[in-house]
N, C-alpha and C positions, 0 to 999 in steps of 0.2 A: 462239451464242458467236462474236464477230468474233475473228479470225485475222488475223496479216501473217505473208505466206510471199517465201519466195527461190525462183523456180524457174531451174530451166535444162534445159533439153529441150533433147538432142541425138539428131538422126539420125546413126544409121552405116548406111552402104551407098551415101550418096547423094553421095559426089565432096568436094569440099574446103569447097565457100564453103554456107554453111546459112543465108544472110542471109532467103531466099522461106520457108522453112522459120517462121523467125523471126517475119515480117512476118506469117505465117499466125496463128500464136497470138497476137499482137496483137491482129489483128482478133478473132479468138476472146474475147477479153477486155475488149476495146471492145463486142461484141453484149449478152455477159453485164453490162455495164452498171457492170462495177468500176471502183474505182479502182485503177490501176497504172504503174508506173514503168519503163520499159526503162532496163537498164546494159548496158555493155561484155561483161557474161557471164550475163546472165540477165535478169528481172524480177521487182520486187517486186512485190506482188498484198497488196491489203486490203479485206476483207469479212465478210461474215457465212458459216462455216464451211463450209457445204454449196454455198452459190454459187460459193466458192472452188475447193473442190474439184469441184465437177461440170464447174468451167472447165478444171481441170489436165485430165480423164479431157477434154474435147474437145478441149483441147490436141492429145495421143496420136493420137486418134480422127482427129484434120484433117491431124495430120504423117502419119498412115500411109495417107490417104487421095490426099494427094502423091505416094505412091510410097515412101513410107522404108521400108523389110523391118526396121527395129528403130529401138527407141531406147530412150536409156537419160538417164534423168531424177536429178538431183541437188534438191532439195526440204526448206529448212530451214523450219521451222513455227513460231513464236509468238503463245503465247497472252497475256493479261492479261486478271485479272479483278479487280484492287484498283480502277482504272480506265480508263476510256476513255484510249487511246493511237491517234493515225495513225501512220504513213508520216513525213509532216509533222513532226507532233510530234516522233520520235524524230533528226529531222537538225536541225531547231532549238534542241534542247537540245543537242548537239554542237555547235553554232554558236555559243551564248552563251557556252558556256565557252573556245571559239576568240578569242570576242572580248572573251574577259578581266571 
């Protein structure tokens, strides 16, 4: 089943600025070979369910391999199954009706 998720992984313990924190699951998510979008408070992530997820769990695994003592993760998940929807698709169809 493909999935598009919202995540945001925060470490606490680790000082004020989380941007290495960040850049870390990045790379985490460029290995696993998805597509994904960095925002101002998170990333979108679209794939097939299980890659998705196995990426969040290395997410965790890489921040607390950095040194984070916790974190605590925010994780919104949708699914569709009427059919095929991106990332893409969903800010395009917001666009068309932006531009009337």
């Amino acid at each position: 089943m493909k999935v598009i998720v919202d995540l945001c992984v925060v470490p606490i313990g680790v000082g004020v600025s989380v941007s290495k924190y960040v850049a870390a699951c990045q790379q985490v998510l460029k290995t696993a070979g998805l597509d994904y979008s960095l925002h101002a408070y998170g990333t979108n992530i679209e794939g097939e369910w299980d890659a998705v997820f196995e990426a969040v769990k290395a997410c965790h695994e890489t921040v607390h391999a950095l040194g984070a003592p916790r974190i605590t993760t925010t994780l919104k998940v949708g699914t569709r199954i009427d059919r095929d929807q991106s990332m893409a698709d969903k800010i395009d169809s917001v666009r068309e009706k932006l531009d009337g």
